[in-house]
ROBA-564979 format. One record per residue (C-alpha): x, y, z. Coordinates in steps of 0.25 Angstrom, whole numbers, padded with zeros to 4 digits, always signed. Example, Ala and Ser with C-alpha at 12.3 -4.5 7.8 and 13.67 -1.06 7.14 Angstrom:
! residues 2
+0049-0018+0031 +0055-0004+0029 
This chain:
! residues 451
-0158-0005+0008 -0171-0013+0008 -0167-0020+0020 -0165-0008+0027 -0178-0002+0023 -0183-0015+0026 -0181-0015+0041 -0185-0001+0045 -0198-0003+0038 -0199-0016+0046 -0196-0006+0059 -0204+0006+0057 -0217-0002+0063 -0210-0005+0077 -0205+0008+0076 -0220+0013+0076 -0223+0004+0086 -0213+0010+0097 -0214+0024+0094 -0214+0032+0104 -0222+0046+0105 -0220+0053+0092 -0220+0066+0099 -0212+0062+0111 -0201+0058+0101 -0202+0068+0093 -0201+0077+0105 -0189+0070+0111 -0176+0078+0114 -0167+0072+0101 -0151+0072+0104 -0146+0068+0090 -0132+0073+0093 -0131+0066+0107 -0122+0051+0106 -0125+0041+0118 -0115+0032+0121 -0121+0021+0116 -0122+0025+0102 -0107+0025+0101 -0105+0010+0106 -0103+0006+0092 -0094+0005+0081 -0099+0018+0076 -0096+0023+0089 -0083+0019+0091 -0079+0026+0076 -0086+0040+0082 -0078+0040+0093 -0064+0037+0085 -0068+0049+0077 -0073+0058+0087 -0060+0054+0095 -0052+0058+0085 -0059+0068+0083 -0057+0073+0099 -0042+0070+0097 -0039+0080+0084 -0047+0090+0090 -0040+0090+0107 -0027+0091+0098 -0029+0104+0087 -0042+0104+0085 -0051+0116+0085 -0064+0123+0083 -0066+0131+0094 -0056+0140+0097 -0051+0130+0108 -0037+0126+0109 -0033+0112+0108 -0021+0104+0113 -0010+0108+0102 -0014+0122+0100 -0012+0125+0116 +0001+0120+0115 +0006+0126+0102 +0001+0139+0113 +0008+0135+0123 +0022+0132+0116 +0028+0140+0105 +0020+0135+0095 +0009+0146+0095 +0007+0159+0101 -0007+0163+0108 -0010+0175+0099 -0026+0174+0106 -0033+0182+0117 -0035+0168+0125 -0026+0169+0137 -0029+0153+0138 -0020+0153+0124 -0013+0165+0129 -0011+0156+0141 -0005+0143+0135 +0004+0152+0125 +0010+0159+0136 +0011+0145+0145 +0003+0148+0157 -0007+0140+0152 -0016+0137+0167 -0023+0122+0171 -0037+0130+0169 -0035+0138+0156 -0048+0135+0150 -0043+0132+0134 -0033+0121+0140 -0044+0114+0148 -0052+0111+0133 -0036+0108+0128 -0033+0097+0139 -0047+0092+0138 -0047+0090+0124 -0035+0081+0124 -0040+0073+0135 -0055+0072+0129 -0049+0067+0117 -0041+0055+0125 -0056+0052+0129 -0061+0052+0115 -0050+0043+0111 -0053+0032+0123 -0066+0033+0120 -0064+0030+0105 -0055+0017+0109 -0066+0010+0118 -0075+0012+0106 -0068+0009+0095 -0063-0003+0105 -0076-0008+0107 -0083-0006+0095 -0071-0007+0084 -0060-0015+0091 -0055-0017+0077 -0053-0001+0074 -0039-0002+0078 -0033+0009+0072 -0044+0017+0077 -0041+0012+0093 -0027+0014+0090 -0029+0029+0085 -0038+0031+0098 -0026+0026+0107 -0017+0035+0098 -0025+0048+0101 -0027+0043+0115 -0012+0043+0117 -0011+0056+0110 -0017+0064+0118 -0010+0059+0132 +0002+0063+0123 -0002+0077+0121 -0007+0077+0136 +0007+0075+0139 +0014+0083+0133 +0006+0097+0132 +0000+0096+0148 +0007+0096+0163 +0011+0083+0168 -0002+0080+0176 -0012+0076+0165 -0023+0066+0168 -0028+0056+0159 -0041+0051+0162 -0052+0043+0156 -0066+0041+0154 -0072+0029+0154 -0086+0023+0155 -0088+0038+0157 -0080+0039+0171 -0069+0047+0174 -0056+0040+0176 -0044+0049+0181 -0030+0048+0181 -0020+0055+0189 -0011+0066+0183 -0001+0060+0174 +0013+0066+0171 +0016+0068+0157 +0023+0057+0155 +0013+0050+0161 +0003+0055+0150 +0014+0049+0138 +0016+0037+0144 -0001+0035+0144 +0000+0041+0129 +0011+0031+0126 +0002+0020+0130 -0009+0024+0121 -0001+0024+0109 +0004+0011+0113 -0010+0008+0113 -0014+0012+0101 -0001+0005+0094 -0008-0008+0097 -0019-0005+0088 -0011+0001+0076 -0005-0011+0070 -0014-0011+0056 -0007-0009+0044 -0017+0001+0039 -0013+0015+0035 -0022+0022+0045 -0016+0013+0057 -0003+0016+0053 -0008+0030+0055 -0011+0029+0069 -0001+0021+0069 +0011+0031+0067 +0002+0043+0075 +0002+0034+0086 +0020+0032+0086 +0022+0043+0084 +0012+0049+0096 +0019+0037+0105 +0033+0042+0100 +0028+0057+0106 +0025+0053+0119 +0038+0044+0121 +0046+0057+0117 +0038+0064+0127 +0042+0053+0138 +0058+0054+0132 +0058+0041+0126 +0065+0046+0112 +0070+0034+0106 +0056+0025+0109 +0049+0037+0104 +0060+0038+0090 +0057+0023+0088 +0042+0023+0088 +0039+0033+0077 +0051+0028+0066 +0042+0023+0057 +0032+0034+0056 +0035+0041+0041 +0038+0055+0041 +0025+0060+0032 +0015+0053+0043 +0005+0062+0048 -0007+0059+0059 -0016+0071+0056 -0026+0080+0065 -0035+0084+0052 -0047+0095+0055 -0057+0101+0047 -0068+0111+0046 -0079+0101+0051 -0072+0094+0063 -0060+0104+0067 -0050+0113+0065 -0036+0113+0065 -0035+0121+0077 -0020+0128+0073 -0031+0134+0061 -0040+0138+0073 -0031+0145+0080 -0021+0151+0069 -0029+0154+0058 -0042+0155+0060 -0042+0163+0074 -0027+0166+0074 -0026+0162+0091 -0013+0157+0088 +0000+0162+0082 +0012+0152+0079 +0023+0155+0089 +0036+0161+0087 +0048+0165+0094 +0047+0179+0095 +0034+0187+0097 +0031+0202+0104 +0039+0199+0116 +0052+0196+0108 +0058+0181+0106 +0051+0170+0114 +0061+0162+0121 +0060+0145+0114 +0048+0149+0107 +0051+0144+0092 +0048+0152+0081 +0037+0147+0074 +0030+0158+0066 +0046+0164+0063 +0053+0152+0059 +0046+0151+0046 +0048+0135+0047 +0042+0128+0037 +0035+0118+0046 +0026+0130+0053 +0023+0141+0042 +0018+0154+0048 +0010+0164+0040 +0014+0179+0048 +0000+0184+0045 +0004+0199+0052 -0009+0197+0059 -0013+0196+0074 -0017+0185+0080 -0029+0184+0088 -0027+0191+0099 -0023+0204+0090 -0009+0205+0095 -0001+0191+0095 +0005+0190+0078 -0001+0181+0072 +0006+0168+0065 -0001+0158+0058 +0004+0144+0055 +0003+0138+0040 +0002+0124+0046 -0014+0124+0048 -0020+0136+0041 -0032+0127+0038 -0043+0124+0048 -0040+0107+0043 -0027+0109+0043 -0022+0094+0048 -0012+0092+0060 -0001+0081+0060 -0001+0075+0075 +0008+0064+0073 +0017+0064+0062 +0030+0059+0055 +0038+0071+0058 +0035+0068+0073 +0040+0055+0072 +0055+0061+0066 +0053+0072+0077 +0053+0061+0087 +0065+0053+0081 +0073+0067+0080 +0070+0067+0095 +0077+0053+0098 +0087+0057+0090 +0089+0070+0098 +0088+0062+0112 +0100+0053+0105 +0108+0066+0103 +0108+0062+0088 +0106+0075+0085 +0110+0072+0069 +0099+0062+0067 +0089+0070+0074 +0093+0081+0064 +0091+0071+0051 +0077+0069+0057 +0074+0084+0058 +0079+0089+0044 +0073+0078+0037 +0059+0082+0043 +0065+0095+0039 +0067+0093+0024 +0056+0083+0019 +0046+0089+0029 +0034+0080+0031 +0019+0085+0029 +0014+0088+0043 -0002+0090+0043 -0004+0095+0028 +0009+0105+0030 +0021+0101+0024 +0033+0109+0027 +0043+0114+0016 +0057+0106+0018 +0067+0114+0028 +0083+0113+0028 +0089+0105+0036 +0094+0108+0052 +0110+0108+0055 +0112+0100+0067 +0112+0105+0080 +0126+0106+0088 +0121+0101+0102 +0109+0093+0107 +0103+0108+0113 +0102+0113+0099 +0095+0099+0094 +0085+0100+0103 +0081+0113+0098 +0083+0110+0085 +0074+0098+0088 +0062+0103+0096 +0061+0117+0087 +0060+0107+0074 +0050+0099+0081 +0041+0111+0085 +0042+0116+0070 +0037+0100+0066 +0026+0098+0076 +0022+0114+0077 +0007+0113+0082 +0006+0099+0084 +0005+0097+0101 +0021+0093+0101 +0027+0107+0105 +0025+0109+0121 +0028+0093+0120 +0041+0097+0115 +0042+0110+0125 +0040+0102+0137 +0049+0088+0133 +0061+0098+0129 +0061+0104+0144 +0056+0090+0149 +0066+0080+0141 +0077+0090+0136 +0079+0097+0149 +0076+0111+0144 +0069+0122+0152 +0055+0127+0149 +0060+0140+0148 +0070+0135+0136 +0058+0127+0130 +0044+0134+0130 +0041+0149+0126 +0048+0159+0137 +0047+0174+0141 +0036+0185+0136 +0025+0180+0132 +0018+0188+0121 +0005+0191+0126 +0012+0198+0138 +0018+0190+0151 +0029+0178+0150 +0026+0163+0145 +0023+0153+0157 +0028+0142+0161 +0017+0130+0157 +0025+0121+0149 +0014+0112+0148 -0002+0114+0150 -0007+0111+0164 -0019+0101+0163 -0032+0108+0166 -0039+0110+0179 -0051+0102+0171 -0043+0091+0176 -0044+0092+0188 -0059+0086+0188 -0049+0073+0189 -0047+0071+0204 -0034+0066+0202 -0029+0079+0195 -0025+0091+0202 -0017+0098+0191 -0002+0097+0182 +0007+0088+0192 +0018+0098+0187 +0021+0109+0175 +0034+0101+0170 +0037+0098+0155 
């Protein structure tokens, strides 16, 4: 401490000596809050932009404070998850699966995810150049990099560009197929993999989130088996949280359940009678998605209003990857193998020792009889996989790979007839990317509106 004191007494004369004008620099504009460039060039740097990134990454994905939808809660609109119970016809909109390329709460939706692949690349050349020995934390930047091409992929049209910025120019790509967009994700996690080879417990962490998010895209590009293989030794009770608090950000299921009641869970029947493959979530009194009836209205004053149990509180964490996805994407192999009793094992034990997901634990449920044909295992299938990953960005997924890879109609997948807030459900069966995009000269709009 007396060296310390030492050496800013031995500075305060040359200080004196270069002063400029008191009253000048008293007077000066002061800009506390605004960061240069340059003062990130550091290790300290490099640890602020991991964070922030991560930060970017949890919020484009659920999180919300400003009434403004982010990437999950527009899907769990657009499929049967939730049902628009506002006034916005943007969330009208996406419920009702007319969702158009200029709709102005989409435009901040697709931003958000590709902003946050920015952050991500950003926090690797920093945490590159300033802590190359931070590998867990490069590997968990690759991981969150290849995350968000995999959602990309899977809630937008084929047509998604996947630019860059770098040294502060533009670099554009052409539009990209979905598959396209998995195989770039793929490589990512690849990527990452190469840096998660410690032993530590946090590595192991990223580790597993990073399988099992590999495994997720190689089911998305039909590669079953590879996918099965990958995510075996991932245990059951694993969990890679999205946490929130009052401080940083809400759990936007909280934002738009609970506290402003903008969303009611979906169910299979409504004002205009039964909904034709809508499944019912606010009816089917599953353990793994309570619903608390409130007999109240939702925001909009008409739509019934059905809250979810699963995040009542404004913290409530979120599981992005966990162990039940990797038995869900060992079921499906088993499925693609026509071994329809050892997908049926993997099922009804989840269902009977049911692991924690977020902080919900579900009570234990009986066992499934066997499904008779292969028709009857894949809806036995995909309706125990929505109940497992209900509100966690896998449902359209799932809606689009079951017309895509099993063969089925969208008019036997997604939501089809009257809609509740008057007119019939359209045809979107994934999000058009938004005319924003279009500041890209390579891009003109989707190259097509297929699954």
């Amino acid at each position: 401490m007396m060296k310390r004191i030492l050496i800013a007494a031995a500075l305060l004369p040359v200080v004196t000596l270069v002063a400029c004008d008191v009253k000048q620099e008293l007077l000066a504009p002061q800009q506390p809050q605004v960061i240069s460039p340059g003062d990130i060039q550091s290790a300290t740097g490099a640890e602020g932009q991991y964070t922030g990134a991560l930060g970017r990454f949890r919020f484009a994905l659920n999180g919300g404070n400003n009434n403004q939808e982010q990437l999950w809660a527009f899907e769990g609109l657009m499929t049967d998850e939730f049902k628009s119970g506002d006034t916005f016809s943007q969330r009208n909109d996406a419920d009702q699966r007319t969702t158009q390329s200029n709709d102005g709460v989409m435009r901040p939706t697709y931003e958000g995810v590709q902003q946050s692949r920015g952050f991500a690349r950003t926090a690797i050349i920093a945490l590159q150049t300033f802590e190359p020995n931070e590998k867990t934390k490069i590997g968990e930047m690759y991981y969150e990099l290849g995350v968000m091409e995999l959602q990309l992929g899977q809630a937008f049209c084929n047509g998604i560009p996947l630019g860059e910025t770098v040294d502060g120019i533009a670099t554009y790509t052409a539009p990209l197929t979905n598959d396209a967009v998995f195989q770039s994700a793929i490589a990512r996690f690849d990527t990452a993999l190469t840096y998660l080879t410690g032993a530590d417990t946090k590595t192991a962490d990223i580790k597993n989130a990073t399988l099992i998010a590999k495994a997720k895209a190689l089911v998305n590009r039909g590669q079953f088996a590879a996918a099965a293989a990958l995510v075996g030794s991932v245990p059951t009770s694993y969990q890679y949280l999205l946490t929130f608090s009052q401080t940083t950000q809400d759990n936007e299921w909280w934002q738009m359940q609970a506290n402003t009641k903008r969303y009611t869970v979906g169910d299979s029947v409504d004002a205009t009678g039964i909904i034709k493959n809508h499944l019912p979530f606010a009816s089917a009194k599953d353990p793994r998605v309570p619903v608390t009836a409130t007999g109240k209205k939702s925001f909009d004053n008409l739509t019934p209003y059905f809250e979810s149990g699963l995040w009542t509180d404004r913290a409530a964490s979120i599981a992005l990857e966990a162990g039940v996805d990797a038995r869900l994407i060992e079921a499906e192999a088993k499925l693609q193998a026509n071994d329809i009793a050892g997908m049926m094992t993997i099922l009804n034990t989840l269902r009977t020792a049911p692991p924690t997901l977020g902080s919900f634990k579900p009570a234990a449920m009986t066992a499934l009889a066997t499904p008779a044909t292969k028709d009857d295992a894949i809806n036995v299938f995909f309706r125990e996989k929505a109940f497992w990953q209900y509100g966690r960005g896998e449902r359209l997924s799932d809606m689009r790979r079951l017309v895509r890879q099993y063969g089925r109609t969208q008019d036997q997948v997604y939501p089809t007839g009257a809609f509740h807030k008057n007119g019939n459900y359209g045809t979107n069966v994934a999000f058009p990317v938004p005319d924003a995009e279009k500041t890209n000269p390579n891009f003109t709009g989707c190259l097509d509106n297929k699954a």
